[in-house]
PDB file of N, CA, C and O in Angstrom:
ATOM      1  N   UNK A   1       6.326  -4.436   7.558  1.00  0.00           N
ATOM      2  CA  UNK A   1       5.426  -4.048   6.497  1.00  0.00           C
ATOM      3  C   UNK A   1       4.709  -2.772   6.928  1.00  0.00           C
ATOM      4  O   UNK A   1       4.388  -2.522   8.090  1.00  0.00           O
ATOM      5  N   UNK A   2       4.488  -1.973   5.845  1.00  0.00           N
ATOM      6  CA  UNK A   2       4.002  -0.547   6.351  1.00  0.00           C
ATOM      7  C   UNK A   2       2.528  -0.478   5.604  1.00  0.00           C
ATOM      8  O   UNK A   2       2.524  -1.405   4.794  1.00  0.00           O
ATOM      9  N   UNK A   3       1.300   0.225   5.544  1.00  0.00           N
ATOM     10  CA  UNK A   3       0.278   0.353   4.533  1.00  0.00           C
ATOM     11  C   UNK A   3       0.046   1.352   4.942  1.00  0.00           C
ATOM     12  O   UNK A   3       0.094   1.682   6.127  1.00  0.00           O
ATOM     13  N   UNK A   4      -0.263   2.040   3.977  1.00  0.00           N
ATOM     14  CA  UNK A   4      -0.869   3.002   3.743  1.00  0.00           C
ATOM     15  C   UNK A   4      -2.431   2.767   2.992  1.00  0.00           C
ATOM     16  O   UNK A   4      -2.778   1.685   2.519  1.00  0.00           O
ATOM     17  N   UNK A   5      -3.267   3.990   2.991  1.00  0.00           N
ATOM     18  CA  UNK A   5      -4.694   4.495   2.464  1.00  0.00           C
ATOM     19  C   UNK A   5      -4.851   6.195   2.253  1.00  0.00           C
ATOM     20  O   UNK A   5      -4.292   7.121   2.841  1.00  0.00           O
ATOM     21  N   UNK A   6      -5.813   6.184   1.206  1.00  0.00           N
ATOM     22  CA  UNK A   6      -6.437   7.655   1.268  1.00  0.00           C
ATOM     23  C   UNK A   6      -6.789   8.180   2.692  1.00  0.00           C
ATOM     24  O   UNK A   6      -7.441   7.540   3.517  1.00  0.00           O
ATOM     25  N   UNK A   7      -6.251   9.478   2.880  1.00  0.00           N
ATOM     26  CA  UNK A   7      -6.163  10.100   4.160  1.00  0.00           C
ATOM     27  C   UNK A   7      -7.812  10.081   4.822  1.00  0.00           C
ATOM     28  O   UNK A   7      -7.833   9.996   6.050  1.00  0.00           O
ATOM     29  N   UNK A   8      -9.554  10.171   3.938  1.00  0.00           N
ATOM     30  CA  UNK A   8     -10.084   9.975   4.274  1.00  0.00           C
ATOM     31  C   UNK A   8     -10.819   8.985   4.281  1.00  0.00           C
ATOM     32  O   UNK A   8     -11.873   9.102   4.907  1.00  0.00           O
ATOM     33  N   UNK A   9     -10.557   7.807   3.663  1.00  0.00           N
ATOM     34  CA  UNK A   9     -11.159   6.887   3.390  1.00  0.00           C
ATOM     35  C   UNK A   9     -11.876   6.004   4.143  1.00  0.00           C
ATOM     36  O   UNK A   9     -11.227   4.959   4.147  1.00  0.00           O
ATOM     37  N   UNK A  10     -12.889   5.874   4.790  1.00  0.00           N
ATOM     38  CA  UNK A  10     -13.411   4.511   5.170  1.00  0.00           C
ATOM     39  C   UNK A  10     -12.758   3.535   4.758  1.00  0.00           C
ATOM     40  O   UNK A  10     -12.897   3.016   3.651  1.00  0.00           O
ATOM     41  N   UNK A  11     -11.671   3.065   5.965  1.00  0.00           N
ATOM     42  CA  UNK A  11     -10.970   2.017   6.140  1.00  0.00           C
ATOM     43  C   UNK A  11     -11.398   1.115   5.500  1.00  0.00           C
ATOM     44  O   UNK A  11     -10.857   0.542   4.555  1.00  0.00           O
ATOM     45  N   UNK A  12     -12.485   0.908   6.010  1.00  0.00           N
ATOM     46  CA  UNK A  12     -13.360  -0.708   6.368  1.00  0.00           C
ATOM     47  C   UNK A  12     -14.170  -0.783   5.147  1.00  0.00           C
ATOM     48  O   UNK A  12     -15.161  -1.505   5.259  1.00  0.00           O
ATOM     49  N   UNK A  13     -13.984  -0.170   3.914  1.00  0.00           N
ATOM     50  CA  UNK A  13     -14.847  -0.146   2.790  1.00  0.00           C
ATOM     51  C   UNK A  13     -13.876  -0.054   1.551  1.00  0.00           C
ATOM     52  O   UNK A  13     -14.112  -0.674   0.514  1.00  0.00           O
ATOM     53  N   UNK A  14     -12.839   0.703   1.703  1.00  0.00           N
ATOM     54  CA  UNK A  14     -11.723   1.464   0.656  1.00  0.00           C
ATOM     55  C   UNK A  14     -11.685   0.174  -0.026  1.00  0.00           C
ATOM     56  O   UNK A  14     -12.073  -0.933   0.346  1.00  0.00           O
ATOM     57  N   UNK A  15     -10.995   0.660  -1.377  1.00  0.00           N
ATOM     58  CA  UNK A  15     -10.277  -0.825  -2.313  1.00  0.00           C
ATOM     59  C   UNK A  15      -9.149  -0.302  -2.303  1.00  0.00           C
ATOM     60  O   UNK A  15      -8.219  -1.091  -2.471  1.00  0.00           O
ATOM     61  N   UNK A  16      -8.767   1.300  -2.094  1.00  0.00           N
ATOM     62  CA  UNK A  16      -7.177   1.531  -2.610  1.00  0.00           C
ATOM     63  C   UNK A  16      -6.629   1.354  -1.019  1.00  0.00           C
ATOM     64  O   UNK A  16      -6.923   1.674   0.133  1.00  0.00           O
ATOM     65  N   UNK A  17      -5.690   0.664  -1.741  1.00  0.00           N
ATOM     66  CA  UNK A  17      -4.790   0.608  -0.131  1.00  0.00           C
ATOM     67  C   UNK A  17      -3.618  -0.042  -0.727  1.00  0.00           C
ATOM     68  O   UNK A  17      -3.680  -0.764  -1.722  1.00  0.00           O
ATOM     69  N   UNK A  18      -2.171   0.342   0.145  1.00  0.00           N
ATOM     70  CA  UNK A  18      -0.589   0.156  -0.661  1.00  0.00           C
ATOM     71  C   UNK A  18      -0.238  -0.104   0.762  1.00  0.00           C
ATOM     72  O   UNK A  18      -0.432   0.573   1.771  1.00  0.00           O
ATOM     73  N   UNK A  19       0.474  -1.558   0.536  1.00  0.00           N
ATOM     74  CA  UNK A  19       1.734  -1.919   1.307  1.00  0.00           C
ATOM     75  C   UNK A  19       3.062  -1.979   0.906  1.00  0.00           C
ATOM     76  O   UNK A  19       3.377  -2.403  -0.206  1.00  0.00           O
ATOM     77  N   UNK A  20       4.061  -1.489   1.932  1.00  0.00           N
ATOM     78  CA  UNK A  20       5.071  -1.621   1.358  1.00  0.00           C
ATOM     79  C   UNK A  20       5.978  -2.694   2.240  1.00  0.00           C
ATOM     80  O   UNK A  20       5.598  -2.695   3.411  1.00  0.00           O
ATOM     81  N   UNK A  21       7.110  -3.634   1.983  1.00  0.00           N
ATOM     82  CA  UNK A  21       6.898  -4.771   2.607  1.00  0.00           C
ATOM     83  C   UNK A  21       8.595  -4.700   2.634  1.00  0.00           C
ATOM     84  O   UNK A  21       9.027  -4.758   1.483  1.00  0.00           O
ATOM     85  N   UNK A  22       9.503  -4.605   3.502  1.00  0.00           N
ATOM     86  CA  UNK A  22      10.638  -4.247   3.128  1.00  0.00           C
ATOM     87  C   UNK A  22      11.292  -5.725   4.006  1.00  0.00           C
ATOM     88  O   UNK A  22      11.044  -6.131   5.141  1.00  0.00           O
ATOM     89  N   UNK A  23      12.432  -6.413   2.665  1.00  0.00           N
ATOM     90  CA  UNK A  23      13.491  -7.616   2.387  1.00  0.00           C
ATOM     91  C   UNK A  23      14.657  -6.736   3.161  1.00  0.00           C
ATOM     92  O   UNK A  23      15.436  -6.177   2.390  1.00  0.00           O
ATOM     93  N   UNK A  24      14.934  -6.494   4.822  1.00  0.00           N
ATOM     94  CA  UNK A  24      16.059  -6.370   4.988  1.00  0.00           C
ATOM     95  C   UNK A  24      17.690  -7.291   4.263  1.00  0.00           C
ATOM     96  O   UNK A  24      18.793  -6.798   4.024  1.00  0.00           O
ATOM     97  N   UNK A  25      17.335  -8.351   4.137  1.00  0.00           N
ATOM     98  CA  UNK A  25      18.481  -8.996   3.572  1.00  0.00           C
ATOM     99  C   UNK A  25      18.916  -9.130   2.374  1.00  0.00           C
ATOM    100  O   UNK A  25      19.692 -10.019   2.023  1.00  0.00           O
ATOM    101  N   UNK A  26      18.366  -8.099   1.521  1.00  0.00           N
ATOM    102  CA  UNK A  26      18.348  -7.935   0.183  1.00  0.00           C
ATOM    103  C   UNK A  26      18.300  -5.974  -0.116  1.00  0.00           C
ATOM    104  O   UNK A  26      18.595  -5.455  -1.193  1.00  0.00           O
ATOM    105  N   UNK A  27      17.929  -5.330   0.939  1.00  0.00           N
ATOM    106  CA  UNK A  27      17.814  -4.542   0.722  1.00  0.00           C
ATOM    107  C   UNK A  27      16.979  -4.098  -0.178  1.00  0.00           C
ATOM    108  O   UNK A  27      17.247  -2.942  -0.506  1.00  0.00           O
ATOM    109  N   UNK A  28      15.855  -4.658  -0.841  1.00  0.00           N
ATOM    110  CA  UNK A  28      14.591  -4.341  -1.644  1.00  0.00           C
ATOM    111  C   UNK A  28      13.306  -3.974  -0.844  1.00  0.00           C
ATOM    112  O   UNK A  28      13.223  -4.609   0.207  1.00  0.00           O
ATOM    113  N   UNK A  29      12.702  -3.462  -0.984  1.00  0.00           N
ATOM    114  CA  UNK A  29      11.347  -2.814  -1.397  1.00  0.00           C
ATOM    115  C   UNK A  29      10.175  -4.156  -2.014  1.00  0.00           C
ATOM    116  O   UNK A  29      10.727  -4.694  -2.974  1.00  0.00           O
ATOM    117  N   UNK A  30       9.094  -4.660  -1.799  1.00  0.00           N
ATOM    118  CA  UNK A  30       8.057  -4.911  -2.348  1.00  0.00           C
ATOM    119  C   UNK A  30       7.056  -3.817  -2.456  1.00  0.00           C
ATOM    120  O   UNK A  30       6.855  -3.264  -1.375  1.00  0.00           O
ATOM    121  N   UNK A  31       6.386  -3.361  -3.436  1.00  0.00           N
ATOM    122  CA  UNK A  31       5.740  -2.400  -3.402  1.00  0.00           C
ATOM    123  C   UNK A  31       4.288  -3.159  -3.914  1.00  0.00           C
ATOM    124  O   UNK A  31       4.236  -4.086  -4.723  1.00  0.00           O
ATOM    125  N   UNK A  32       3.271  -2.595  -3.309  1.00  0.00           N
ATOM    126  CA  UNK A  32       1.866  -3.109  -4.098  1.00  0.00           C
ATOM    127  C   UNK A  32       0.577  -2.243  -3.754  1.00  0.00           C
ATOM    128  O   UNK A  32      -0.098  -2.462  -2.748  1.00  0.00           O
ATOM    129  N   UNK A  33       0.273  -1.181  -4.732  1.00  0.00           N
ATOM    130  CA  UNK A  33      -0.493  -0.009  -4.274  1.00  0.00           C
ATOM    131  C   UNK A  33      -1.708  -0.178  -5.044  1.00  0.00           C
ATOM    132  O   UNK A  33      -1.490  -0.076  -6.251  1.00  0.00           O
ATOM    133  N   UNK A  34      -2.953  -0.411  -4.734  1.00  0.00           N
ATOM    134  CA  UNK A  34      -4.140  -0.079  -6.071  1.00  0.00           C
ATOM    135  C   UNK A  34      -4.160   1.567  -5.547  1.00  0.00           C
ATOM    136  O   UNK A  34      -3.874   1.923  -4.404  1.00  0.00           O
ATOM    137  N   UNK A  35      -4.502   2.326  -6.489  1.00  0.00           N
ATOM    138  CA  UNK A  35      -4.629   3.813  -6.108  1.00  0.00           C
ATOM    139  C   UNK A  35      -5.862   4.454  -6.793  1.00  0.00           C
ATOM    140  O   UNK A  35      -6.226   5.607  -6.561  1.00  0.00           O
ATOM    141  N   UNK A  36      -6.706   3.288  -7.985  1.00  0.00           N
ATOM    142  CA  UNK A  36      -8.017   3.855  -8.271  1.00  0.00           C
ATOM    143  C   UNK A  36      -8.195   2.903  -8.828  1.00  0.00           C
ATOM    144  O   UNK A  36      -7.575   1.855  -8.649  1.00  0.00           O
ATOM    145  N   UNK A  37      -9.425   3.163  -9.915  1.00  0.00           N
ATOM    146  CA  UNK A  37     -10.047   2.574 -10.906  1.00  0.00           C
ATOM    147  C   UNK A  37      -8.683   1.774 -12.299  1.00  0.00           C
ATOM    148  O   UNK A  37      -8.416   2.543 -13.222  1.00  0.00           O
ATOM    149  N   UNK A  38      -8.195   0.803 -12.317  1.00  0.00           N
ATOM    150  CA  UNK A  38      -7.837  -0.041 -12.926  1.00  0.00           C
ATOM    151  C   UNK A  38      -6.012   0.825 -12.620  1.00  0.00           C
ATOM    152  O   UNK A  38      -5.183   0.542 -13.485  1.00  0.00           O
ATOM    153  N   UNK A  39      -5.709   1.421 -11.898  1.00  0.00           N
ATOM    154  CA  UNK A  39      -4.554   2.299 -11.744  1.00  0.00           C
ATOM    155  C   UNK A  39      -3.849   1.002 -10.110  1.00  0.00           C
ATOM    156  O   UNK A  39      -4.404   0.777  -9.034  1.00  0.00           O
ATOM    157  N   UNK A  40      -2.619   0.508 -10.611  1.00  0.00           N
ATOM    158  CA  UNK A  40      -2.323  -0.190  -9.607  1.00  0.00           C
ATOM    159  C   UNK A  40      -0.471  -0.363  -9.938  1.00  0.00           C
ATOM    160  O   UNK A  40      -0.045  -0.467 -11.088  1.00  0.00           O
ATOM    161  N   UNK A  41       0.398  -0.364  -8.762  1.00  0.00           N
ATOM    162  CA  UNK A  41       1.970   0.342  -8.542  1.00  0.00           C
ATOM    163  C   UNK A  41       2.207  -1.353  -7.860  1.00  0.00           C
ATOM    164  O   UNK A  41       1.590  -1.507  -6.806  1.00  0.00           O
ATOM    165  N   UNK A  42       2.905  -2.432  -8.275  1.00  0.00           N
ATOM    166  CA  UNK A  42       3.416  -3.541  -8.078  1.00  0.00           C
ATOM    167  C   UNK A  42       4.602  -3.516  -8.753  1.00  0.00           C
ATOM    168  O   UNK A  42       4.609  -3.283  -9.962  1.00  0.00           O
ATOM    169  N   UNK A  43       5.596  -3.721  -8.147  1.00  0.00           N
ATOM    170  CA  UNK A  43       7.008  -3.932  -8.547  1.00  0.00           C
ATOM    171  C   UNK A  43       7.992  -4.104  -7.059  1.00  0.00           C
ATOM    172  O   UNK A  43       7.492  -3.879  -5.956  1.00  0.00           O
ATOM    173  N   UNK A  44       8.894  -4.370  -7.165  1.00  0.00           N
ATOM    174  CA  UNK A  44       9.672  -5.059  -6.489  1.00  0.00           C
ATOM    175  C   UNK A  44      11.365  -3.940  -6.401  1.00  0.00           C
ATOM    176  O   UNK A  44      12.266  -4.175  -7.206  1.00  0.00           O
ATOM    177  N   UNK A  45      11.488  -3.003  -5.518  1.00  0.00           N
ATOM    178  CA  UNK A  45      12.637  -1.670  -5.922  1.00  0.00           C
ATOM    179  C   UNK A  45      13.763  -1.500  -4.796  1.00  0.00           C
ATOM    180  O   UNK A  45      13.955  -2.285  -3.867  1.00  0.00           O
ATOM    181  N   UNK A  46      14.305  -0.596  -4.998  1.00  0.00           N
ATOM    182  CA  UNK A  46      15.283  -0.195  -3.800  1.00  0.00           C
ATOM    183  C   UNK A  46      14.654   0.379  -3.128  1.00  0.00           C
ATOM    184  O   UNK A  46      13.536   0.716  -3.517  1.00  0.00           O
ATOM    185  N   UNK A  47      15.115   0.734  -1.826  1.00  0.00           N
ATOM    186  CA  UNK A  47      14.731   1.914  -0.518  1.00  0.00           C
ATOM    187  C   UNK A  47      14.200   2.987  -1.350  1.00  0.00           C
ATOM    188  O   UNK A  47      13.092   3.523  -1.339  1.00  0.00           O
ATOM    189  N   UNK A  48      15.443   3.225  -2.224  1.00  0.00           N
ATOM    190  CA  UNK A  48      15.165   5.022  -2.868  1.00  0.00           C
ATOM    191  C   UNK A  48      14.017   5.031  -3.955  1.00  0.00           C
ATOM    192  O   UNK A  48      13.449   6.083  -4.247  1.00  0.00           O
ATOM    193  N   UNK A  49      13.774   4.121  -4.399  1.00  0.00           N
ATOM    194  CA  UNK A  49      12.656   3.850  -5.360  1.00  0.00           C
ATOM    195  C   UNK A  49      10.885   3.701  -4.636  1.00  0.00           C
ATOM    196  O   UNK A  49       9.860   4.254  -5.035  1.00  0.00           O
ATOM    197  N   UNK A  50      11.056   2.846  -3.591  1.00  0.00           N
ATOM    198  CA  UNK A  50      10.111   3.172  -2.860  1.00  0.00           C
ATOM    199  C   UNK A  50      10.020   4.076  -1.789  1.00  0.00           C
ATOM    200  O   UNK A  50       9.015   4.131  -1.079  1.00  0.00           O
ATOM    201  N   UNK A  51      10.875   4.692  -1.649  1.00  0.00           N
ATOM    202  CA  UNK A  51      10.818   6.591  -1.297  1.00  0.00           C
ATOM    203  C   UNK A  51       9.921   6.980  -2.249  1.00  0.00           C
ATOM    204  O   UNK A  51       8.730   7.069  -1.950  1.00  0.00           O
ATOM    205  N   UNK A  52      10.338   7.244  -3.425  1.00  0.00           N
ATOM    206  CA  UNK A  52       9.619   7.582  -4.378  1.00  0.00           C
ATOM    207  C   UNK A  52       8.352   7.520  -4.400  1.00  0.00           C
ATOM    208  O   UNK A  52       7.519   8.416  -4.540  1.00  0.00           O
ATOM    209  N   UNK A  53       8.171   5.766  -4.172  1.00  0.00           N
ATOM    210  CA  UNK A  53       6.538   5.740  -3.975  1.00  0.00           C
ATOM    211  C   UNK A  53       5.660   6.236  -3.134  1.00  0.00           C
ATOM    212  O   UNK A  53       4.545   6.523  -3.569  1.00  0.00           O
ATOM    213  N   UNK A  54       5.895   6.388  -2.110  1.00  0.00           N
ATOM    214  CA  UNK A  54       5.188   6.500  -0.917  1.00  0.00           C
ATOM    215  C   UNK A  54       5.339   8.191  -1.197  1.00  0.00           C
ATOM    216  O   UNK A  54       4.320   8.759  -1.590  1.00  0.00           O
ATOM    217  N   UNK A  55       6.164   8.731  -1.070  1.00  0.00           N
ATOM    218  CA  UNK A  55       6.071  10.422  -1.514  1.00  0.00           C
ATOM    219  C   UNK A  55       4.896  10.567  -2.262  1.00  0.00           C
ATOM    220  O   UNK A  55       3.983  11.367  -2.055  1.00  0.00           O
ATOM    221  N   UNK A  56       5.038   9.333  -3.564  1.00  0.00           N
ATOM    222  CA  UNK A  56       3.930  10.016  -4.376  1.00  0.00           C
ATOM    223  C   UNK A  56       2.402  10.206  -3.788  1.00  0.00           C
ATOM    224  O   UNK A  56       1.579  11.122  -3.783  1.00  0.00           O
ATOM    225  N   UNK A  57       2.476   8.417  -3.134  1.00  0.00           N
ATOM    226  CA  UNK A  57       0.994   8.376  -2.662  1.00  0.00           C
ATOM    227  C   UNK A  57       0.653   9.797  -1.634  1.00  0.00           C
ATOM    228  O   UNK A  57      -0.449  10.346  -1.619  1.00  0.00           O
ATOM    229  N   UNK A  58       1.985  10.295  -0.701  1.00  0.00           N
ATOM    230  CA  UNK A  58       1.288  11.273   0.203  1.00  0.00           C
ATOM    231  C   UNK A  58       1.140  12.472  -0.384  1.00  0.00           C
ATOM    232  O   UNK A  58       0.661  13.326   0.363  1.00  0.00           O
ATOM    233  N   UNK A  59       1.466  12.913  -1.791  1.00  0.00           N
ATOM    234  CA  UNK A  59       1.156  14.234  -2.571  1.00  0.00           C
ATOM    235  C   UNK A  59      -0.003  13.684  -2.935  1.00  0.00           C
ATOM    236  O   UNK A  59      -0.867  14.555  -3.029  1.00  0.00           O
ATOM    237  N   UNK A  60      -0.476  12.390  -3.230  1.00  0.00           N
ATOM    238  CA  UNK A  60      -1.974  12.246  -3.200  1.00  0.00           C
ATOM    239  C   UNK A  60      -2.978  12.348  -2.280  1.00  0.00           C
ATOM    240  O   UNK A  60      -4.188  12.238  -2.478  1.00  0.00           O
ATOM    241  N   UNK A  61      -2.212  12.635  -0.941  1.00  0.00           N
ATOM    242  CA  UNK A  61      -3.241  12.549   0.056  1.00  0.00           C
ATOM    243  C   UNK A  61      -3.425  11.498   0.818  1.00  0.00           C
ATOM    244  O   UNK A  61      -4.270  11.561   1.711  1.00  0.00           O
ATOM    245  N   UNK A  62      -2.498  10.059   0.568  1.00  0.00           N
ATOM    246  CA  UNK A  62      -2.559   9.082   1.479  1.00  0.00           C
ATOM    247  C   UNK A  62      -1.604   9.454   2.577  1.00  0.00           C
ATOM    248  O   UNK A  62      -0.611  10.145   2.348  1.00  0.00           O
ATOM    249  N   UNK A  63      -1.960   8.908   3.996  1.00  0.00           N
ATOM    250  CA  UNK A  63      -1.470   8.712   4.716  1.00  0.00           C
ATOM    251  C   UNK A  63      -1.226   7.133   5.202  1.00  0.00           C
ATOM    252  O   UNK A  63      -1.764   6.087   4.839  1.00  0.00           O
ATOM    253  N   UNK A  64      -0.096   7.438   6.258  1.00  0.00           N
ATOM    254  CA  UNK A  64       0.478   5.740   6.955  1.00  0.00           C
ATOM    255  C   UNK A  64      -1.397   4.995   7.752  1.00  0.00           C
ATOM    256  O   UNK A  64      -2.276   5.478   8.465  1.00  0.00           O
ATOM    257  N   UNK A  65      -1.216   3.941   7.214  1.00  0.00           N
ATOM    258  CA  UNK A  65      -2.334   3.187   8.265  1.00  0.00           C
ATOM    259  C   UNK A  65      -1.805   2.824   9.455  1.00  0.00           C
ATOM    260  O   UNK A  65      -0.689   2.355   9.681  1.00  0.00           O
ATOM    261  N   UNK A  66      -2.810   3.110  10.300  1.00  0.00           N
ATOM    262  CA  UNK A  66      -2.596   2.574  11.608  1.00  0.00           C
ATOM    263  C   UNK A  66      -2.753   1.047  11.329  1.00  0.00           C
ATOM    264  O   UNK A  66      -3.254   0.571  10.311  1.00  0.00           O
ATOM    265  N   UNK A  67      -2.055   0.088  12.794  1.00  0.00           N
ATOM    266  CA  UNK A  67      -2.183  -1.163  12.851  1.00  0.00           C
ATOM    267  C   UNK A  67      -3.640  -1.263  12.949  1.00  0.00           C
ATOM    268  O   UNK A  67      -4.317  -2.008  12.241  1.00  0.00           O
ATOM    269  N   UNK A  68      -4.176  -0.344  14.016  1.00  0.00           N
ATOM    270  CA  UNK A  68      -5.559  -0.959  13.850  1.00  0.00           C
ATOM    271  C   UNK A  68      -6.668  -0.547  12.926  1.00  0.00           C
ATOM    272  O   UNK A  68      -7.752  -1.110  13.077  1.00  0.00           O
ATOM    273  N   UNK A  69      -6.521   0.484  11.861  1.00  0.00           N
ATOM    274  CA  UNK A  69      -7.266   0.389  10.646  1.00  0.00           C
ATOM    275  C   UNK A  69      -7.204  -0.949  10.532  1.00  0.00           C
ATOM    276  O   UNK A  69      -8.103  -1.729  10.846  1.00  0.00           O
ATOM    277  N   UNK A  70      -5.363  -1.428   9.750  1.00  0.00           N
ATOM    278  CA  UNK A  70      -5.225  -2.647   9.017  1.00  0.00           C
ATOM    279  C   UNK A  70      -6.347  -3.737   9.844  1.00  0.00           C
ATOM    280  O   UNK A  70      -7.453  -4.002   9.373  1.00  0.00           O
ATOM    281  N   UNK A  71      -5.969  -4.150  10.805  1.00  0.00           N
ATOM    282  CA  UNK A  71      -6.810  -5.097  11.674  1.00  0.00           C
ATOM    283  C   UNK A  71      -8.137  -5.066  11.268  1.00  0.00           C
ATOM    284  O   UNK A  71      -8.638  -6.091  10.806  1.00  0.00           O
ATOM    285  N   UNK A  72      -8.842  -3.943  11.382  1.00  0.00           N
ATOM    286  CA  UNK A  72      -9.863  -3.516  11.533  1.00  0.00           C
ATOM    287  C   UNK A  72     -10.830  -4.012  10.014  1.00  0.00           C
ATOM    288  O   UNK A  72     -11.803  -4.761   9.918  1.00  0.00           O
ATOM    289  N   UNK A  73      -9.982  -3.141   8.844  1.00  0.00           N
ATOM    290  CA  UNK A  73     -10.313  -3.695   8.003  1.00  0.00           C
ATOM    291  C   UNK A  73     -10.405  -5.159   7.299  1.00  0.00           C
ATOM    292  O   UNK A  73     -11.178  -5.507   6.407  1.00  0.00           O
ATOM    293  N   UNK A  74      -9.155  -6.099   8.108  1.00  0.00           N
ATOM    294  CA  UNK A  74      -9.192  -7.395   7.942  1.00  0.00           C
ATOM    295  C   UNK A  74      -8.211  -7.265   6.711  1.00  0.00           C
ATOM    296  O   UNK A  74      -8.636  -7.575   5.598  1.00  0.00           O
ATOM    297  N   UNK A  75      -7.124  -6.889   6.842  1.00  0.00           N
ATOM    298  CA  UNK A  75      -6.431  -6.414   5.149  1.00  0.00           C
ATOM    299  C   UNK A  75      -4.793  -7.039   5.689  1.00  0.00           C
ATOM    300  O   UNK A  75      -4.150  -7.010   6.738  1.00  0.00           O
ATOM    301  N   UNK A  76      -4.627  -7.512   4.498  1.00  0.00           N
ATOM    302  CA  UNK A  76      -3.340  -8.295   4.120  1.00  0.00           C
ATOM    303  C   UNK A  76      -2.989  -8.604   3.034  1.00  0.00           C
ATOM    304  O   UNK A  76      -3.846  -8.523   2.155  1.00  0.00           O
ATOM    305  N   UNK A  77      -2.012  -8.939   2.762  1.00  0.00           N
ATOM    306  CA  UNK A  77      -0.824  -9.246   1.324  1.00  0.00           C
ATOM    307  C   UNK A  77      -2.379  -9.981   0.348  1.00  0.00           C
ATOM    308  O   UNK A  77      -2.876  -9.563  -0.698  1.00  0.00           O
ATOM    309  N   UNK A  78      -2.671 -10.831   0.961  1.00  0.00           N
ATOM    310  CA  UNK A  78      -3.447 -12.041   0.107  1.00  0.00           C
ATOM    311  C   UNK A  78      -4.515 -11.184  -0.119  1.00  0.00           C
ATOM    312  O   UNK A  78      -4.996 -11.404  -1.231  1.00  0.00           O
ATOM    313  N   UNK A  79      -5.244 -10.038   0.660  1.00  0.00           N
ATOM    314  CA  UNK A  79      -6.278  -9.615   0.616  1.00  0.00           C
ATOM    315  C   UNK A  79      -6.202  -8.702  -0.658  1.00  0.00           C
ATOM    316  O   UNK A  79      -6.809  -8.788  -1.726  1.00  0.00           O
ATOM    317  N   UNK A  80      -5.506  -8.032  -0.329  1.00  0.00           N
ATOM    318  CA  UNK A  80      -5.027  -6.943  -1.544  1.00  0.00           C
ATOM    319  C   UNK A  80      -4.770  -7.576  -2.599  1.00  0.00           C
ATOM    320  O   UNK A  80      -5.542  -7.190  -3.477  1.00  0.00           O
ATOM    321  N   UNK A  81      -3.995  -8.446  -3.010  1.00  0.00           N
ATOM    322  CA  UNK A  81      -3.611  -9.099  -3.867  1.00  0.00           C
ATOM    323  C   UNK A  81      -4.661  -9.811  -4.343  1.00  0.00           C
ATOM    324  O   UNK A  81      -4.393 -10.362  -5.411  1.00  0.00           O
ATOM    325  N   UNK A  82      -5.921 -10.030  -3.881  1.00  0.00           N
ATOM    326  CA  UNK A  82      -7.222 -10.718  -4.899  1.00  0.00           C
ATOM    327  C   UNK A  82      -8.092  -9.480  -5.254  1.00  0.00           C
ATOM    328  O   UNK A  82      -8.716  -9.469  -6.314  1.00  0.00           O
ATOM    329  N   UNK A  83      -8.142  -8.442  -4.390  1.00  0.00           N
ATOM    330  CA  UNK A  83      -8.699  -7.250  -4.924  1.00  0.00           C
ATOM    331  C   UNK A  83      -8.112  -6.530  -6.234  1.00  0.00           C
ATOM    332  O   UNK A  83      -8.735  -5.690  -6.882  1.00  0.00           O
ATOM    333  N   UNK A  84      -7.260  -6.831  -6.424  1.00  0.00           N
ATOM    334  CA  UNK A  84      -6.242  -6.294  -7.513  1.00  0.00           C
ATOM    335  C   UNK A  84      -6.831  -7.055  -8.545  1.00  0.00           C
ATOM    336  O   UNK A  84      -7.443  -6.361  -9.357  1.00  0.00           O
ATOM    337  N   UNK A  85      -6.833  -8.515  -8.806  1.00  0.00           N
ATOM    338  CA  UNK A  85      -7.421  -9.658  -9.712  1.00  0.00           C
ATOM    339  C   UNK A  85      -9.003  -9.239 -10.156  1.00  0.00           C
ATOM    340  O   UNK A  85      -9.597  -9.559 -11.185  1.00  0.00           O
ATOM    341  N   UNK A  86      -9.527  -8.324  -8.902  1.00  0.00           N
ATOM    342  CA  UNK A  86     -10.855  -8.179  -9.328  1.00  0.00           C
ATOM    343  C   UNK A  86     -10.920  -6.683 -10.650  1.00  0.00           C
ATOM    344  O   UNK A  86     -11.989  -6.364 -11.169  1.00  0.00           O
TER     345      UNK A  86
END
């Protein structure tokens, strides 16, 4: 699993944050990005499709999270995934 965030963001505060979660045995992509205010990228793609994504987020200015942002912030599938609900 890879995540990304806004290149300056206070980790430990941000709401936008995108993992991408890759099904070697299927060769799919999980994708799940909030990227602002009610703006959120969930779908399920190929390699080349979530190429796509992640390009986009870094013409936005996100970069890869470190493991220890993620840690840091306390952030995971479930975490993201209730922030999204909010």
């Amino acid at each position: 699993m890879f995540w990304m965030l806004p290149k300056n963001a206070d980790h430990t505060h941000t709401m936008c944050w995108a993992y991408f979660d890759v099904d070697h045995s299927r060769d799919l992509v999980t994708v799940h990005a909030l990227i602002g205010a009610g703006k959120e990228i969930f779908h399920t793609v190929s390699r080349e499709e979530a190429r796509e994504d992640w390009n986009y987020l870094v013409s936005r200015g996100w970069v890869r999270a470190t493991d220890a942002q993620v840690k840091e912030a306390k952030m995971d599938r479930r975490t993201l995934d209730l922030l999204a609900k909010d």
